[in-house]
KELO-279065 format. One record per residue (C-alpha): residue number from 1; x, y, z. Coordinates in nm, 4 decimals. Example, Ala and Ser with C-alpha at 12.3 -4.5 7.8 and 13.67 -1.06 7.14 Angstrom:
2
    nr          u          v          w
     1     1.2300    -0.4500     0.7800
     2     1.3670    -0.1060     0.7140
// end
This chain:
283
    nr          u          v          w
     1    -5.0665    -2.2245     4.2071
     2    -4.6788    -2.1942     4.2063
     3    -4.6649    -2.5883     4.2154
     4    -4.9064    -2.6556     3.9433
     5    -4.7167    -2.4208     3.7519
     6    -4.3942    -2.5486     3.8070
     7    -4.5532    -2.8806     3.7260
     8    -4.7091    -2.7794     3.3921
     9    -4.3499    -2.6214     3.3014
    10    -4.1884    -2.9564     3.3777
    11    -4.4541    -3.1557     3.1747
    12    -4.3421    -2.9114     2.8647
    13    -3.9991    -2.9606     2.8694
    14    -4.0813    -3.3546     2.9180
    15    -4.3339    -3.3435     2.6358
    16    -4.0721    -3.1409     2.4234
    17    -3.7495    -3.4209     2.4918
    18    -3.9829    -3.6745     2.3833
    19    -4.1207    -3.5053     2.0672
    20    -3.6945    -3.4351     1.9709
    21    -3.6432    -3.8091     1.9814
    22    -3.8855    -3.9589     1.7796
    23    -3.8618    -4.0284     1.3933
    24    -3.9253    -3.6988     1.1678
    25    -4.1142    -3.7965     0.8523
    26    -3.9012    -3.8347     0.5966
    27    -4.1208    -3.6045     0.3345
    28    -4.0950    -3.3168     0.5718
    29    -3.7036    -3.3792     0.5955
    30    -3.6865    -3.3436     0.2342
    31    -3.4789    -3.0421     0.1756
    32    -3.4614    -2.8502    -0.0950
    33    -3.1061    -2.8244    -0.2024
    34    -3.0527    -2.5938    -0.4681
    35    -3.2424    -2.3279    -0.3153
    36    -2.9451    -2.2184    -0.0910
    37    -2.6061    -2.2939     0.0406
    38    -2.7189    -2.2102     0.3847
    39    -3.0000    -2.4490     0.5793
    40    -3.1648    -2.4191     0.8783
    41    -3.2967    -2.7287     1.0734
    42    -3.6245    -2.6540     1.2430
    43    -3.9221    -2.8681     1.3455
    44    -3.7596    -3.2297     1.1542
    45    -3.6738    -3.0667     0.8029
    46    -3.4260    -2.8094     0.6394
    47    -3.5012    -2.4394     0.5651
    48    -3.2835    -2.3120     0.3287
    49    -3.1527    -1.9564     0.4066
    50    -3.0830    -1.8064     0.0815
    51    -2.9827    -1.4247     0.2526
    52    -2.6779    -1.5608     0.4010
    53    -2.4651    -1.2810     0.5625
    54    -2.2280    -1.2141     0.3078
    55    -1.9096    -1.1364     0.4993
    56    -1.5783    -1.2166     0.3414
    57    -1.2367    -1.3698     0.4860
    58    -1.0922    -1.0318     0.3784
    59    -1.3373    -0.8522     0.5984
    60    -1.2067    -1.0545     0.9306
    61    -0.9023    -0.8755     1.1024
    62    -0.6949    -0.9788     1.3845
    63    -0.7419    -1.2974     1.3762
    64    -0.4813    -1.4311     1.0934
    65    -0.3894    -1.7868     1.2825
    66    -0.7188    -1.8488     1.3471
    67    -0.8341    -1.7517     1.0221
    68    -0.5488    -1.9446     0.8312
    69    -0.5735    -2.2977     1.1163
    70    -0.9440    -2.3319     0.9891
    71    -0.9101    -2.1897     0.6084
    72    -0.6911    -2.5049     0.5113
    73    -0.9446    -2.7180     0.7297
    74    -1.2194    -2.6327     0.5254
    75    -1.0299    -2.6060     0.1842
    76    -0.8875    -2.9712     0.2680
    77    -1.2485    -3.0713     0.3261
    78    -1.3949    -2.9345     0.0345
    79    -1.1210    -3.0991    -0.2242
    80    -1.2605    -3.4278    -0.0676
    81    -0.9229    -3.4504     0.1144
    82    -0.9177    -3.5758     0.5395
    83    -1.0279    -3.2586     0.7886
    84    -1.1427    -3.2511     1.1056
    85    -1.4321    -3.1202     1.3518
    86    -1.3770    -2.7672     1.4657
    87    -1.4264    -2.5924     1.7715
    88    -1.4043    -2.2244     1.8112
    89    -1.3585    -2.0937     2.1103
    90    -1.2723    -1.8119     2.3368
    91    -1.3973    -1.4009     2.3520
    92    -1.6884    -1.2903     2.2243
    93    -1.7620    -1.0698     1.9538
    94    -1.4043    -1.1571     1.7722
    95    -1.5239    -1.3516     1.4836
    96    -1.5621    -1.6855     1.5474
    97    -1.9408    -1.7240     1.3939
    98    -1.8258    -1.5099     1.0940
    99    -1.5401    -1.6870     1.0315
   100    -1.7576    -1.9592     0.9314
   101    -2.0214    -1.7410     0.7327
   102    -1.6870    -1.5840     0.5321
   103    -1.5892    -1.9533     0.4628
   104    -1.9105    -2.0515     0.3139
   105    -1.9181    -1.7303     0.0765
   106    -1.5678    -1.8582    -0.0032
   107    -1.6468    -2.1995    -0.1086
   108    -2.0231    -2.1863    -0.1587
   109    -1.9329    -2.1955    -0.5130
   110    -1.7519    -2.5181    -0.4817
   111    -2.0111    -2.7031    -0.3411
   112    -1.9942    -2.6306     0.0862
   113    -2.2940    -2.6437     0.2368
   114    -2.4105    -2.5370     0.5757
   115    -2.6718    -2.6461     0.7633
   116    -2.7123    -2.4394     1.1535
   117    -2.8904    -2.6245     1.4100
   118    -2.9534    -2.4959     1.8084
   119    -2.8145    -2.6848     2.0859
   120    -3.2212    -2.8301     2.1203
   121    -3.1525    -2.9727     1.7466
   122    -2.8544    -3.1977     1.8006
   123    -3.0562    -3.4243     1.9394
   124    -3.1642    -3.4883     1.5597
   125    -2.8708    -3.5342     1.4608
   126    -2.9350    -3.9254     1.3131
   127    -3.2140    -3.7976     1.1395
   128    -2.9451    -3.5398     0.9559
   129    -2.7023    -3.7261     0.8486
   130    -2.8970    -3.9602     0.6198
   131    -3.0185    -3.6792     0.4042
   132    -2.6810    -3.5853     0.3480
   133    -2.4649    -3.9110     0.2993
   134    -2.3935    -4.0342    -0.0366
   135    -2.5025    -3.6521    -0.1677
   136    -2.1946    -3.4601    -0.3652
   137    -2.2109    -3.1819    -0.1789
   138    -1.9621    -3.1179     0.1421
   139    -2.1899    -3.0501     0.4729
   140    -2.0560    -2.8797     0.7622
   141    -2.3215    -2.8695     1.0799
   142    -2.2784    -2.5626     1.2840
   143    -2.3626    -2.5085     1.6275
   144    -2.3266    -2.1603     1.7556
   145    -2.2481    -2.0024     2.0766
   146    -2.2645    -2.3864     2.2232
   147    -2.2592    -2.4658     2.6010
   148    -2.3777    -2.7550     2.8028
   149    -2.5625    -2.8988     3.0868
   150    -2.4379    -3.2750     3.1221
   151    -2.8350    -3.4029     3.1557
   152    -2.9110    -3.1626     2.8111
   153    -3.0407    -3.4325     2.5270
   154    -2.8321    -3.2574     2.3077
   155    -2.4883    -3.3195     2.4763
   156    -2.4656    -3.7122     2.4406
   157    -2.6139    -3.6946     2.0982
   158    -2.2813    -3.4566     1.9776
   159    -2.0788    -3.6896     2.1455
   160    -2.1493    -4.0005     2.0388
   161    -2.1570    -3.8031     1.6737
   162    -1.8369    -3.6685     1.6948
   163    -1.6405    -4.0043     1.7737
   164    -1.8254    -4.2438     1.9852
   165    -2.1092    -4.3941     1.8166
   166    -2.0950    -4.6984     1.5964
   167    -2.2306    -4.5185     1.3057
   168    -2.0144    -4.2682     1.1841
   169    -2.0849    -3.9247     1.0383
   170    -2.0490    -3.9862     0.6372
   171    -1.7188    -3.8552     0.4524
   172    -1.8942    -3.5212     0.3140
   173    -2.0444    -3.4061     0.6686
   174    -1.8028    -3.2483     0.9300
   175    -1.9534    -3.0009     1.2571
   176    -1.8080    -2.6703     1.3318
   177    -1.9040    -2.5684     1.6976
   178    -1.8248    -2.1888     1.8100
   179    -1.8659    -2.1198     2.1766
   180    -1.7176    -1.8885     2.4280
   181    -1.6171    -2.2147     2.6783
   182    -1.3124    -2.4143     2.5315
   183    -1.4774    -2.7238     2.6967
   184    -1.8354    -2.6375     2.6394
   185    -1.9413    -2.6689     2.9714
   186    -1.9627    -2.5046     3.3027
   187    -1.6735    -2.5548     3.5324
   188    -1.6650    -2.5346     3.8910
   189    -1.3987    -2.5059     4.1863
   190    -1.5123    -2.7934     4.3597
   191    -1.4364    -2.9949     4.0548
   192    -1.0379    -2.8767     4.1212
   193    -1.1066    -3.0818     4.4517
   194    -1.0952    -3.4242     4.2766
   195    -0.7625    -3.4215     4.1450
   196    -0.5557    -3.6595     4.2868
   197    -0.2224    -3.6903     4.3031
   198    -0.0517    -4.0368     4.2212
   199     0.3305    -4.0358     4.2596
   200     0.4562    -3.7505     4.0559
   201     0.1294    -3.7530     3.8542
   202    -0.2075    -3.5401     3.8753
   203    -0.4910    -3.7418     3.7524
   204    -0.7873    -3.5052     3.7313
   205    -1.1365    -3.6394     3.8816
   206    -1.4448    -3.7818     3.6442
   207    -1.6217    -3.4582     3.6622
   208    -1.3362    -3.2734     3.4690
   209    -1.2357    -3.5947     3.2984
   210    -1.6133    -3.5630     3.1502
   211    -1.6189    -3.2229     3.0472
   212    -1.2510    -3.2277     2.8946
   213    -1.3805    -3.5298     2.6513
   214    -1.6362    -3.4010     2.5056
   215    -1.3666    -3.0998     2.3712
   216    -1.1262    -3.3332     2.2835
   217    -1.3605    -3.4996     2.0494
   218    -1.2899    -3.1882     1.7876
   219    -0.9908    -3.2534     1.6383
   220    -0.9342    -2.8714     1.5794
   221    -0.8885    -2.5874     1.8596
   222    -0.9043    -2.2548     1.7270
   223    -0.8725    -2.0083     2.0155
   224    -1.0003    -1.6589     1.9838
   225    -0.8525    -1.3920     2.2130
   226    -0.9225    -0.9828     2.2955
   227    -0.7834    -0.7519     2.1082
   228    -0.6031    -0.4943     2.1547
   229    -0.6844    -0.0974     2.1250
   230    -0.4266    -0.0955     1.8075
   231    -0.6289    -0.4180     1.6576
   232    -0.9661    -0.2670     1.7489
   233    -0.8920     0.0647     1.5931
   234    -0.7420    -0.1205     1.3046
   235    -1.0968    -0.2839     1.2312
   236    -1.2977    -0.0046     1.2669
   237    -1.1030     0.1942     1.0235
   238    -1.1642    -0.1280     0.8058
   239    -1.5085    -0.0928     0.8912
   240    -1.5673     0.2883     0.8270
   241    -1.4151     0.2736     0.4847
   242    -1.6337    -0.0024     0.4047
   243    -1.9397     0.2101     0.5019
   244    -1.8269     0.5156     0.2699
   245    -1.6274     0.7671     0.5376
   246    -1.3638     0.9342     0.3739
   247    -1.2181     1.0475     0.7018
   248    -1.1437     0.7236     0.8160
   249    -1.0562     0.6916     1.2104
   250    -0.9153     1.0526     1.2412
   251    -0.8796     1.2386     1.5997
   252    -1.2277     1.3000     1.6557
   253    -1.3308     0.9594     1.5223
   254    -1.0740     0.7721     1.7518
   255    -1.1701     0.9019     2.0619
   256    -1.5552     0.8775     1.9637
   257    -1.4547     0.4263     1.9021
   258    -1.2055     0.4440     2.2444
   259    -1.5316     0.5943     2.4913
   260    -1.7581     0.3708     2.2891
   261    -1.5490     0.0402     2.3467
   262    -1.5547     0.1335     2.7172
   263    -1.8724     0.1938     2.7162
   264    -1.9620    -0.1540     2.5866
   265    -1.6569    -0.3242     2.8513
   266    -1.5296    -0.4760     2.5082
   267    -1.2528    -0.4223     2.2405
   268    -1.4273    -0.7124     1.9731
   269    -1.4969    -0.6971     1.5936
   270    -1.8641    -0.6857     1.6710
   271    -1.7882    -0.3760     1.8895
   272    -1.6315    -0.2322     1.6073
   273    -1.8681    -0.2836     1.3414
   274    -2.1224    -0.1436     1.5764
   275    -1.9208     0.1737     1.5960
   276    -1.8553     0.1924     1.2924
   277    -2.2509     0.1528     1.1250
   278    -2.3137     0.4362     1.4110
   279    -2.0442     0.6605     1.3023
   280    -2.1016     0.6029     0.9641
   281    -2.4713     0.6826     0.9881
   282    -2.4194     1.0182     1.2133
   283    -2.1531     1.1747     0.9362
// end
C-alpha cells in the first residue's frame, strides 16, 4: 500500500508539472486592471487583491540602507528611468516582504503595479509577461520567501527570465524576490570540496558556480540583518504608539518585549509588531 501510494503521489506532482507548462487560455488570463494595484496569479489568470496591507515606508525601522538602496530602485523604475531586479535577502521577520508592500502604497498612485506569484507560478512566467508588455503601467513580479531545488520547474524558468532567455522581460516589468538564502538555494559542505586551487587562484566547483548564478542574475542585493535590543525596542515603541498606548515602552513594558523576544529566539520587526498588537490589546 505504501508503494502505490508513493506512486499515486508521484503521478500528482507529474500530472501537476505538466498542467504548469501548457498554454493558459488567454480569456482566463485577462486581468482586470483597474480593480487593484495588487494581483495575484493563480490557476493561469490574475486576481486582483484590492485589501493590500497598507504599511508605509515610515512604518519600517532599522533598516534605512536597505530601505533607501531599493526606494531609488523603484522610484527610478517608476519615472520610466533604467532599474534593476531585486533580491532581498537575509533574517527573517526584518522587513523585507513589507518593504515591498510600503513601496507599492508609495507609488500605487503613480501607476506601480504588483503582481505575487509562488515559487510553483514562475513556471508561467511567459504566459505573464505578454499581458503586461506594451501596457502603461510599471509591473514588478514578486516572489516571496523564495528558495530552490535545482530540478524545481520554477528555477530555470526565473533564470532564463532574469537574463538568459532570448526574449526579454518588457521595459515596464521588473521581479523583486525576498528570501532568507542570499543565493536562493541550499548549500552544502561537500560543495566547499570542489574548489580548486589554480596558481594563486580559487576557482569554486559547478555546484557553487550554479547556485551563485542564479543570485547574480539580480542586479540588486539588499541584505537584511538582526537587530539589535536598542533597534527592537525602538520599533516596538513605534509600534505601541501606533496602536493607541500612551505609556509607550516604559519599565514594565520593556521587560514584558525583552522575555517575549526570547521567548520567540528573535529580535525582528515581525516580533515586535507581535508584541506590540499583544500589549496593546492586554492594556
Amino acid at each position: 500500500m505504501d508503494k502505490f501510494e508513493r506512486f499515486l503521489d508521484r503521478a500528482e506532482r507529474l500530472m501537476d508539472r505538466i498542467e504548469r507548462a501548457l498554454p493558459k487560455p488567454a480569456s482566463a488570463a485577462a486581468p482586470d486592471w483597474e480593480a487593484a494595484a495588487a494581483f495575484r496569479w493563480e490557476q493561469g489568470r490574475l486576481l486582483p487583491l484590492p485589501h493590500f496591507h497598507r504599511i508605509r515606508l515610515d512604518d519600517l525601522l532599522g533598516i534605512d540602507s536597505q530601505k533607501q538602496l531599493v526606494a531609488q530602485n523603484t522610484r527610478q523604475f517608476v519615472q520610466g528611468r533604467p532599474a534593476n531586479n531585486v533580491l532581498l535577502s537575509g533574517a527573517r521577520g526584518t522587513g523585507k516582504s513589507s518593504l515591498v508592500k510600503a513601496l507599492l502604497n508609495e507609488h500605487g498612485a503613480d501607476g506601480l503595479r504588483v503582481i505575487e506569484l509562488g515559487k510553483p507560478q514562475l513556471a508561467d512566467l511567459p504566459h505573464i509577461v505578454p499581458l503586461v508588455a506594451g501596457r502603461a503601467e510599471r509591473f514588478i513580479l514578486y516572489c516571496d520567501d523564495l528558495s530552490f531545488n535545482a530540478d524545481e520547474p520554477g528555477y530555470p524558468a526565473l533564470k532564463a527570465a532574469l537574463d538568459g532567455s532570448l526574449t526579454a522581460l518588457s521595459d515596464n516589468l521588473l521581479i523583486y524576490a525576498t528570501s532568507n538564502r542570499r543565493h536562493l538555494m541550499p548549500e552544502y559542505m561537500a560543495e566547499n570540496l570542489e574548489t580548486q586551487r589554480v596558481g594563486e587562484e580559487l576557482h569554486p566547483g559547478e555546484s557553487v558556480e550554479e547556485k551563485i548564478s542564479l543570485s547574480e542574475r539580480f542586479g540588486l542585493w539588499a541584505s537584511f540583518y538582526p537587530f539589535s535590543q536598542d533597534e527592537y525596542l525602538a520599533i516596538v515603541a513605534h509600534w505601541l504608539k501606533h496602536l493607541g498606548v500612551a505609556a509607550g515602552v516604559n519599565a514594565e513594558a520593556r521587560q514584558a518585549a525583552l522575555q517575549w523576544s526570547i521567548q520567540r529566539g528573535s529580535r525582528s520587526g515581525r516580533v515586535a509588531w507581535q508584541f506590540a498588537r499583544d500589549w496593546a490589546g492586554k492594556q
